[in-house]
py3Dmol code that shows the C-alpha trace and the ligand (Angstrom):
import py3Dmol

protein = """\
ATOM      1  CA  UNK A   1      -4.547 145.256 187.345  1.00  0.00           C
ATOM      2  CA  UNK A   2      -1.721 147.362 187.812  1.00  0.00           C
ATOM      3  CA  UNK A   3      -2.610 150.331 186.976  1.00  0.00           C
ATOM      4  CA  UNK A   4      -5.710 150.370 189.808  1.00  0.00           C
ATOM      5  CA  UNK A   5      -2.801 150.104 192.442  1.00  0.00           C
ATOM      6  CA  UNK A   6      -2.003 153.921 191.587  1.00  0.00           C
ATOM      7  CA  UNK A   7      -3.776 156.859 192.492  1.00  0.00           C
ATOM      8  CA  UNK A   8      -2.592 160.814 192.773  1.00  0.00           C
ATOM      9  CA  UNK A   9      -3.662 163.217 195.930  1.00  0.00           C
ATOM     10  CA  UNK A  10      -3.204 166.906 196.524  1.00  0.00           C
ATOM     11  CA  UNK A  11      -1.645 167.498 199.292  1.00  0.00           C
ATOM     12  CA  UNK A  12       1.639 167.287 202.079  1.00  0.00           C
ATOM     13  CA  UNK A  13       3.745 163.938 202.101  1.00  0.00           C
ATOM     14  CA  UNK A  14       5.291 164.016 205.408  1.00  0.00           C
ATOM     15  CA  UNK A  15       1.382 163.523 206.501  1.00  0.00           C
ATOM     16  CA  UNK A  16       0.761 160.089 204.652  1.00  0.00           C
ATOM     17  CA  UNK A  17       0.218 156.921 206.499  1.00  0.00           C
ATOM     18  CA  UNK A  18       1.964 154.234 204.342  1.00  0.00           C
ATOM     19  CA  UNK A  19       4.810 152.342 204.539  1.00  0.00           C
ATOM     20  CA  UNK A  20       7.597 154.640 203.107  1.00  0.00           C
ATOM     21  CA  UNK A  21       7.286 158.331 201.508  1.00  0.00           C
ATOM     22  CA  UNK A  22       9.757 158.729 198.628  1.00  0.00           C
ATOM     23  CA  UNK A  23      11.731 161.928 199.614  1.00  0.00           C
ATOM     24  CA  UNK A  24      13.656 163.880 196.368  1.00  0.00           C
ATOM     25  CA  UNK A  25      16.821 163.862 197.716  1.00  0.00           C
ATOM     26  CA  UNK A  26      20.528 164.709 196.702  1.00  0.00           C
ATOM     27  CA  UNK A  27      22.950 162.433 195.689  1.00  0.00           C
ATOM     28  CA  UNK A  28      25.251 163.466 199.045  1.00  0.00           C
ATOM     29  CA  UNK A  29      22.201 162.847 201.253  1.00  0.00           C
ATOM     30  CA  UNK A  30      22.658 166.119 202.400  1.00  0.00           C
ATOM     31  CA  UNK A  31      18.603 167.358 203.076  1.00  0.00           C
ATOM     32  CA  UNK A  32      17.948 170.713 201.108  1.00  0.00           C
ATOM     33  CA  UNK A  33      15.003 172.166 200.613  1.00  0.00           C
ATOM     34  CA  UNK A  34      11.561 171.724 198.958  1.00  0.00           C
ATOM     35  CA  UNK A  35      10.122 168.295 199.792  1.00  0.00           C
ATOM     36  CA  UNK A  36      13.670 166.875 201.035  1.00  0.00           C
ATOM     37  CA  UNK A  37      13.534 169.748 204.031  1.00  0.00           C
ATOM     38  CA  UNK A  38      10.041 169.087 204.954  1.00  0.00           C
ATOM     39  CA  UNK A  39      10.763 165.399 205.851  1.00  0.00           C
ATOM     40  CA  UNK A  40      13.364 166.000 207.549  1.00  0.00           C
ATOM     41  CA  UNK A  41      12.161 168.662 208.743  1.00  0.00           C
ATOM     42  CA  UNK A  42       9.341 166.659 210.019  1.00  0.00           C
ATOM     43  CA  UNK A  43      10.891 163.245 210.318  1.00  0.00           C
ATOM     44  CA  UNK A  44      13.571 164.625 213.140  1.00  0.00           C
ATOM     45  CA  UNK A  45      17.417 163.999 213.378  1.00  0.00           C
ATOM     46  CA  UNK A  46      17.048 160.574 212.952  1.00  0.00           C
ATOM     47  CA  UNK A  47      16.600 160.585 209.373  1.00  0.00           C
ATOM     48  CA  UNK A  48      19.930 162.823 208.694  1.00  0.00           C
ATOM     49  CA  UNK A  49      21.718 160.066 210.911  1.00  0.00           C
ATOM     50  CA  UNK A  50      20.917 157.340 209.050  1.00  0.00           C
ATOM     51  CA  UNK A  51      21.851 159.403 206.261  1.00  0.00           C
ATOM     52  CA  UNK A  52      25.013 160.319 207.027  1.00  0.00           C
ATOM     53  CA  UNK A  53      25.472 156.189 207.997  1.00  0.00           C
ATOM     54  CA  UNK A  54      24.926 155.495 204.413  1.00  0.00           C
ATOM     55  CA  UNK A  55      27.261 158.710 203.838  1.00  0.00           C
ATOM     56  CA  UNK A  56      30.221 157.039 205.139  1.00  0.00           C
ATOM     57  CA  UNK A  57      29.220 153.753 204.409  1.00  0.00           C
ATOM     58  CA  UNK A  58      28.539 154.233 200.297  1.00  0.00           C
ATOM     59  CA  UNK A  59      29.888 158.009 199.693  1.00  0.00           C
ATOM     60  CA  UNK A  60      26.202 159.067 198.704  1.00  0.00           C
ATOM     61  CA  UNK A  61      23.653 158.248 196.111  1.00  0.00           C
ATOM     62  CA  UNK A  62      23.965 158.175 192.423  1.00  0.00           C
ATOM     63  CA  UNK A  63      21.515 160.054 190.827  1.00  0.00           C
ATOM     64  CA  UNK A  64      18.805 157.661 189.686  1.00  0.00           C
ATOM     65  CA  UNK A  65      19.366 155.390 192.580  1.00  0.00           C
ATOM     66  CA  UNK A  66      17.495 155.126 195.894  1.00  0.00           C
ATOM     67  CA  UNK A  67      18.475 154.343 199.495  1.00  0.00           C
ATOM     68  CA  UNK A  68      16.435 153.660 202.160  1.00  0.00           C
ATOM     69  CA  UNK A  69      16.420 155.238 206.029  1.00  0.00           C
ATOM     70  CA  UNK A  70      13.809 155.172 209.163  1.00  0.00           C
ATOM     71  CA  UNK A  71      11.380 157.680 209.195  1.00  0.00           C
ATOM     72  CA  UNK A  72      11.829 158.943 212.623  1.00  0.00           C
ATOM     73  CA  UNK A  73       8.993 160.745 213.482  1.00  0.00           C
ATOM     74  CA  UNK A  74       7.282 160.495 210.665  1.00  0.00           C
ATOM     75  CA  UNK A  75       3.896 158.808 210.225  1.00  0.00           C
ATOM     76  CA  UNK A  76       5.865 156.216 207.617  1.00  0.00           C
ATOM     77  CA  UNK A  77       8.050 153.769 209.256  1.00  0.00           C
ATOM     78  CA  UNK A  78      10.696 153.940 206.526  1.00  0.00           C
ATOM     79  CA  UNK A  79      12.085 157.354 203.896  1.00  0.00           C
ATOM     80  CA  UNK A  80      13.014 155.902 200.841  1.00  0.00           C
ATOM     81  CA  UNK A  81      15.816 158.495 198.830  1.00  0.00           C
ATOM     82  CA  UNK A  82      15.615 158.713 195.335  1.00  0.00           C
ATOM     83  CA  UNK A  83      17.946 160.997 193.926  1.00  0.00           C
ATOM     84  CA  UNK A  84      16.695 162.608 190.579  1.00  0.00           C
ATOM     85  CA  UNK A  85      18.240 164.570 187.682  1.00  0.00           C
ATOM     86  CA  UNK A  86      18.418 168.064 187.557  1.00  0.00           C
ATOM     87  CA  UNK A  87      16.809 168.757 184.396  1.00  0.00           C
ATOM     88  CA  UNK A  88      20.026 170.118 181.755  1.00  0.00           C
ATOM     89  CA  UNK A  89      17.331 170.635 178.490  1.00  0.00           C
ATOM     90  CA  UNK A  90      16.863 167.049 178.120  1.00  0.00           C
ATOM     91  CA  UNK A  91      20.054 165.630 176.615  1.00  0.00           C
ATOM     92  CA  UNK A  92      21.594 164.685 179.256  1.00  0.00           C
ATOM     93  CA  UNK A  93      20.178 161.460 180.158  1.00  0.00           C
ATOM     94  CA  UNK A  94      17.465 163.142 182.142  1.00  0.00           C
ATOM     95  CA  UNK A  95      14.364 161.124 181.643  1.00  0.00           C
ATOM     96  CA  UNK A  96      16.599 157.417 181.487  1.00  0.00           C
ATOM     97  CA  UNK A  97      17.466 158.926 185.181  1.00  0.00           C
ATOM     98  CA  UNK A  98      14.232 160.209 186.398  1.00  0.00           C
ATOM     99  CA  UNK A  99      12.519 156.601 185.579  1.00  0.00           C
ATOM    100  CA  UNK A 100      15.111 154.718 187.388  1.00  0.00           C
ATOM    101  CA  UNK A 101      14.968 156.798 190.346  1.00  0.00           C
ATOM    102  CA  UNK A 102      11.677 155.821 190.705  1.00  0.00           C
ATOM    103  CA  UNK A 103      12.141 152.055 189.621  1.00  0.00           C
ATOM    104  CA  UNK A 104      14.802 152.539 191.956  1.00  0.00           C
ATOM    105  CA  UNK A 105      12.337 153.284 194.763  1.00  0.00           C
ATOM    106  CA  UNK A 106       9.718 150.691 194.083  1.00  0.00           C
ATOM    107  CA  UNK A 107      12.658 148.055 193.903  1.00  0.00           C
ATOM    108  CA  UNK A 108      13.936 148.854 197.003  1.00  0.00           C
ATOM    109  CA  UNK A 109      10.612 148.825 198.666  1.00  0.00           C
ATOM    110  CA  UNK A 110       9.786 145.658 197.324  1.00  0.00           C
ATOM    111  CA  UNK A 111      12.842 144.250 198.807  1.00  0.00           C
ATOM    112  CA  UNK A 112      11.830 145.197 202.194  1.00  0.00           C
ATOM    113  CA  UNK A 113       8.753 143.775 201.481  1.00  0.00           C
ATOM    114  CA  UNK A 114       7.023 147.234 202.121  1.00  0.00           C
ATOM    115  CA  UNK A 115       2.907 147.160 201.215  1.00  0.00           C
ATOM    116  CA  UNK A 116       2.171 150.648 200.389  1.00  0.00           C
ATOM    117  CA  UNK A 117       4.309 153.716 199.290  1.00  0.00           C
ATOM    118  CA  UNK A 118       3.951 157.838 198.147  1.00  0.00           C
ATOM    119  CA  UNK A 119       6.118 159.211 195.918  1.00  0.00           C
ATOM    120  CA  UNK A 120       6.164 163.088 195.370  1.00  0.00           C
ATOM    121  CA  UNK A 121       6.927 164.675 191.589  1.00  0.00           C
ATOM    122  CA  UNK A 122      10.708 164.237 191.697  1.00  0.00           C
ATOM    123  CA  UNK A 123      12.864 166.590 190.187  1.00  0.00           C
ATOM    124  CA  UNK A 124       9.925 169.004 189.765  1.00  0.00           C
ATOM    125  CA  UNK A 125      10.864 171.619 191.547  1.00  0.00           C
ATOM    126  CA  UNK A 126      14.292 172.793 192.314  1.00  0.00           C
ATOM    127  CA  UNK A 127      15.738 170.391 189.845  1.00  0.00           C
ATOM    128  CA  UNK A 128      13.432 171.865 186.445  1.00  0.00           C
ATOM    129  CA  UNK A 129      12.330 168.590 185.273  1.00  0.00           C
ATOM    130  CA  UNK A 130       9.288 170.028 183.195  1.00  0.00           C
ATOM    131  CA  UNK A 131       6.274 168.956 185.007  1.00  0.00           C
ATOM    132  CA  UNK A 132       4.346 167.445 182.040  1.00  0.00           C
ATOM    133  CA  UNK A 133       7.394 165.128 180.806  1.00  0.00           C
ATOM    134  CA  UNK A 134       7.956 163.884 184.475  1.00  0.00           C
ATOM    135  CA  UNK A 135       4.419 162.802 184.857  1.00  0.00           C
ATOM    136  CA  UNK A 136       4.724 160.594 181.936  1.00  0.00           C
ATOM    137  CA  UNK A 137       8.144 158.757 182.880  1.00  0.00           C
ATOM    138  CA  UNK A 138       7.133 158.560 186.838  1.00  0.00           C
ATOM    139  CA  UNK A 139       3.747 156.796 185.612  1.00  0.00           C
ATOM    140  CA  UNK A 140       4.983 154.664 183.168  1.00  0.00           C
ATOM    141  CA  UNK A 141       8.578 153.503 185.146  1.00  0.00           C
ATOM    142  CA  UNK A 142       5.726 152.526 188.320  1.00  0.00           C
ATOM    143  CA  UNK A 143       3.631 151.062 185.979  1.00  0.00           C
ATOM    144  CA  UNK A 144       6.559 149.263 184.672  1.00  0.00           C
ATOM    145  CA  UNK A 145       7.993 147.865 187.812  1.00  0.00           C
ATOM    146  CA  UNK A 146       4.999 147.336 190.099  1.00  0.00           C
ATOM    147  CA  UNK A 147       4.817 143.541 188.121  1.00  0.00           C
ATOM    148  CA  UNK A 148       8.112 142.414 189.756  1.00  0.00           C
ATOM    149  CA  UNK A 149       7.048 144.159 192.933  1.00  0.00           C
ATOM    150  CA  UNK A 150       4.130 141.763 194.270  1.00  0.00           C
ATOM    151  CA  UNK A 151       4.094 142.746 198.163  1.00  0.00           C
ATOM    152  CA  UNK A 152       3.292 146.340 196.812  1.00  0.00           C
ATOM    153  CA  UNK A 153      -0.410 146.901 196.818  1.00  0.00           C
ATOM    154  CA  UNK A 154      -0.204 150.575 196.677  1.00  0.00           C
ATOM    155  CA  UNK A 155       1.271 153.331 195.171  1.00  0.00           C
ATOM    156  CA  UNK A 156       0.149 157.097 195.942  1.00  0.00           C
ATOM    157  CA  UNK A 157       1.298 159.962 193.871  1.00  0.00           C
ATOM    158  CA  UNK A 158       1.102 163.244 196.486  1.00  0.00           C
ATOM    159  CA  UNK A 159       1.253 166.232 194.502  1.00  0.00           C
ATOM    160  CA  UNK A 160       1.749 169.296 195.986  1.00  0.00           C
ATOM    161  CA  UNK A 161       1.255 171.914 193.519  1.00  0.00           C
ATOM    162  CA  UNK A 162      -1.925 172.146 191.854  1.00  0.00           C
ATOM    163  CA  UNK A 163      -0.790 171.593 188.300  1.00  0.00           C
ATOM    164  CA  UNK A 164       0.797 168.687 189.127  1.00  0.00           C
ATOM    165  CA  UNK A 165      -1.886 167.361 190.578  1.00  0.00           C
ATOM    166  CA  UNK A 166      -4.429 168.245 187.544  1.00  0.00           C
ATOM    167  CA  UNK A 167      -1.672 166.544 185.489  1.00  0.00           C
ATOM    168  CA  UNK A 168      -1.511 163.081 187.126  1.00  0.00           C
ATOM    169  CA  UNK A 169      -5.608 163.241 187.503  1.00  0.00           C
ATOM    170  CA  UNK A 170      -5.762 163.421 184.198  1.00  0.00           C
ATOM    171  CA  UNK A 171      -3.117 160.620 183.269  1.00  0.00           C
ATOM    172  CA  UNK A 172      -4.496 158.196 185.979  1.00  0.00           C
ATOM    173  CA  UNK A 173      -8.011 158.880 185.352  1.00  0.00           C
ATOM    174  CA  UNK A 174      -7.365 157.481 181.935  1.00  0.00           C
ATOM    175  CA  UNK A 175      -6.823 153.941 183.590  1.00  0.00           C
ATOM    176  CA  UNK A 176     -10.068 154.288 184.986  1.00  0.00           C
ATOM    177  CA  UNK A 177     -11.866 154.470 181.489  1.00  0.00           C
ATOM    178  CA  UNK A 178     -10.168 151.282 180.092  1.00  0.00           C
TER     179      UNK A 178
END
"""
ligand_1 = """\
36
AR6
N 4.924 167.117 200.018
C 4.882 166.702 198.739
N 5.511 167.330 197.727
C 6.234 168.438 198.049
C 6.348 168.945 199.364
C 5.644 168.216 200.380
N 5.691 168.599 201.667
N 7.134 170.053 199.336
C 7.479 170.256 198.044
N 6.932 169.295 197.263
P 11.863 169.628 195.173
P 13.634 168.296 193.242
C 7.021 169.071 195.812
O 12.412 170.964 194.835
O 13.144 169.146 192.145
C 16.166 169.671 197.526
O 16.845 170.758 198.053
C 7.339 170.257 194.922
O 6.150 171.012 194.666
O 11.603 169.288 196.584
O 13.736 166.813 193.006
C 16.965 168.377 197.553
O 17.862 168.348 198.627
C 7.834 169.562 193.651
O 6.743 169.215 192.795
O 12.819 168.434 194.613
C 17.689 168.401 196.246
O 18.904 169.103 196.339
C 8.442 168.254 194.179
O 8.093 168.187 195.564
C 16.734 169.112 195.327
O 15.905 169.911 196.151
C 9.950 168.184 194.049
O 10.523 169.456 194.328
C 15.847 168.151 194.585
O 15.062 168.850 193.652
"""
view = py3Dmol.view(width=600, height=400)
view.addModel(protein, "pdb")
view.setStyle({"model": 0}, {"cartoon": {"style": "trace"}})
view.addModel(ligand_1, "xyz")
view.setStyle({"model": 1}, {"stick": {}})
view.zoomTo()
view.show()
């Protein structure tokens, strides 16, 4: 069943054990703050090597894309960047973006053939994506493209806030009663 290969935590992303961490990045691969500085933060210069490689190679990301780096020091091998909208009052495209940046992601790791992956709430924080909305397009846009994504046996939602957190327990707990 797809929908038992998702499950939310509270908690810090640069600590997870999985394959790649999803980081919320720019579309210049520039790091930042919020979740994006606390990987690389954590991750060491590696990460803003590779992606200032991809920089020069590609000019950047486009929002609702996703590239993918080493994780340096991190605990996960490999930082996929998903670039998501900044959140305009909705009609701008902003939830057509925020689901491909993660079908982006979940592509990309498939590709790679990567097992397990965490995402954080993209474009929740600095970006104003209201938290409710975003819950519903990252769950759905997983649950959409885990089918074509067979080596992927896991997908972790790591929500830092609390209300984010009460949100996806809620949404995934639903699968549970099916
Ligand atoms: N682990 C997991 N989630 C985290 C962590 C962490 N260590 N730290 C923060 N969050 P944001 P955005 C959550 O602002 O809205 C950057 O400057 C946070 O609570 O990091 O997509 C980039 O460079 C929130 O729910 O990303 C971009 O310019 C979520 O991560 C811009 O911000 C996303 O918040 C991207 O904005």
């Amino acid at each position: 069943m797809t929908g038992e290969r998702m499950q939310a935590i509270h908690g810090d992303i640069t600590r997870m054990e999985v394959d790649a961490i999803v980081n919320a990045a720019n579309s210049g691969l520039m790091g930042g703050g919020g979740v994006d500085g606390a990987i690389h933060g954590a991750g060491g210069p590696a990460i803003a090597q590779a992606c200032r490689e991809i920089r020069e190679r590609q000019g950047g990301c486009p929002t609702g894309e996703a590239v993918i780096t080493t994780g340096g020091m991190l605990p996960a091998p490999y930082v996929i960047h998903a670039v998501g909208p900044v959140w305009r009052g909705g009609n701008d495209d902003e939830d057509a973006l925020l689901a491909s940046a993660y079908r982006s992601s979940i592509a990309l790791a498939a590709q790679h053939g990567l097992r397990t992956l965490a995402f954080p709430n993209i474009s929740t924080g600095v970006y104003g994506f209201p938290r409710e909305r975003a819950a519903d397009i990252a769950i759905a846009a997983v649950l959409e493209q885990l089918p074509s994504a067979p080596s992927i046996v896991q997908v972790t939602f790591v929500c830092f806030d609390e209300e984010n957190y009460r949100l996806y327990q809620q949404r995934l707990g639903a699968f549970g009663e099916l």
